[in-house]
C-alpha angles and dihedrals in degrees: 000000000000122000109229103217108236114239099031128089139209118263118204108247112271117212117242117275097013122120125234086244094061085053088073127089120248133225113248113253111252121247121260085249095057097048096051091042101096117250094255127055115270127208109235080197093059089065098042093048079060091044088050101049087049094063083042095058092044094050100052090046090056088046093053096045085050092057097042085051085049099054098041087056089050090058090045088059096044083051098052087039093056089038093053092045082051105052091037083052095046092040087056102039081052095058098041089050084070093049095054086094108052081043083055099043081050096049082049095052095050085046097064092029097248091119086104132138120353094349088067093046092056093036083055094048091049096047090051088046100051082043092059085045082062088244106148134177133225144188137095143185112252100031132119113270110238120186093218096068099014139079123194121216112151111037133187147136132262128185086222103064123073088195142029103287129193092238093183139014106230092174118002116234129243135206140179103223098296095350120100110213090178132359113236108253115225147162112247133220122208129188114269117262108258099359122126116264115253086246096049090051095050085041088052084043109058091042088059099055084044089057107251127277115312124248120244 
């Protein structure tokens, strides 16, 4: 039997020509990846919430820029459309202004009876045309004057009116919708200075068949 000498141990054979170092075991050496991946922990959600409210922000800008191109076409639209309305209203009221006398040369005829025969056939068709047209006429006897459709040429006073009064319609007058072609041309008829208005008389009037006012 072999005596083991006390205080030594036993060391694991070691080949020929290798240091003690190389007897050690070695870490292992780490992956690209981990190398590259950064020493904390890092949240993947956090880059793809900026990522989100980019394409947010972006979204809602093209959408603005959508409805403001929208608008501005529908007022571009309104605008053609009114235009169009314009220019079609002043083309026809043009081409009926030249039309007012031969209206007037027909009122004149019915007036003295002479709008017989063919002549009444083709004054009717005319009349119906320039209607559909929306050409109307207007004035009439025994209406307000107003400025603003009416043209005085002929004035004077009469006891029977409380206001000025288109007394006679010299030219009647002719408009497009809103739109006056030519004011009616009357004679006008004004109080008389001084006189007692219509109302006043029938007023006086009245009191003096009830008897006047009674005395207290």
């Amino acid at each position: 039997m072999t005596e083991e000498t006390p205080g030594f141990e036993e060391k694991p054979d070691v080949p020929s020509g290798a240091t003690p170092d190389d007897a050690e075991p070695k870490a292992a050496a780490p992956s690209e990846e981990e190398a590259a991946a950064p020493a904390g922990d890092t949240d993947p959600t956090v880059g793809l919430t900026a990522q989100l409210d980019q394409a947010r922000t972006a979204l809602n800008e093209r959408t603005a820029d959508l409805q403001r191109l929208q608008a501005e076409y529908q007022n571009y639209r309104r605008r053609v459309e009114r235009d169009r309305v314009t220019v079609k209203e002043v083309a026809v009221a043009n081409l009926l202004s030249e039309l007012l006398p031969v209206l007037d040369d027909v009122g004149r005829a019915r007036e003295h009876g002479e709008l017989v025969g063919g002549f009444k056939s083709v004054a009717e068709s005319m009349e119906t045309i320039v209607a559909k047209l929306g050409l109307q006429q207007f004035g009439k006897e025994g209406e307000p004057f107003d400025p603003t459709i009416h043209e005085a040429l002929m004035h004077s006073y009469a006891p029977d009116v409380t206001e000025t009064t288109c007394v006679a319609i010299l030219q009647p007058g002719y408009r497009i919708g809103e739109r006056t072609i030519r004011p009616a041309r009357v004679a006008v008829a004004e109080p008389q200075p001084g006189a007692t208005p219509a109302a006043a008389k029938e007023e006086q009037a009245d009191d003096e068949e009830s008897g006047g006012t009674e005395e207290v």
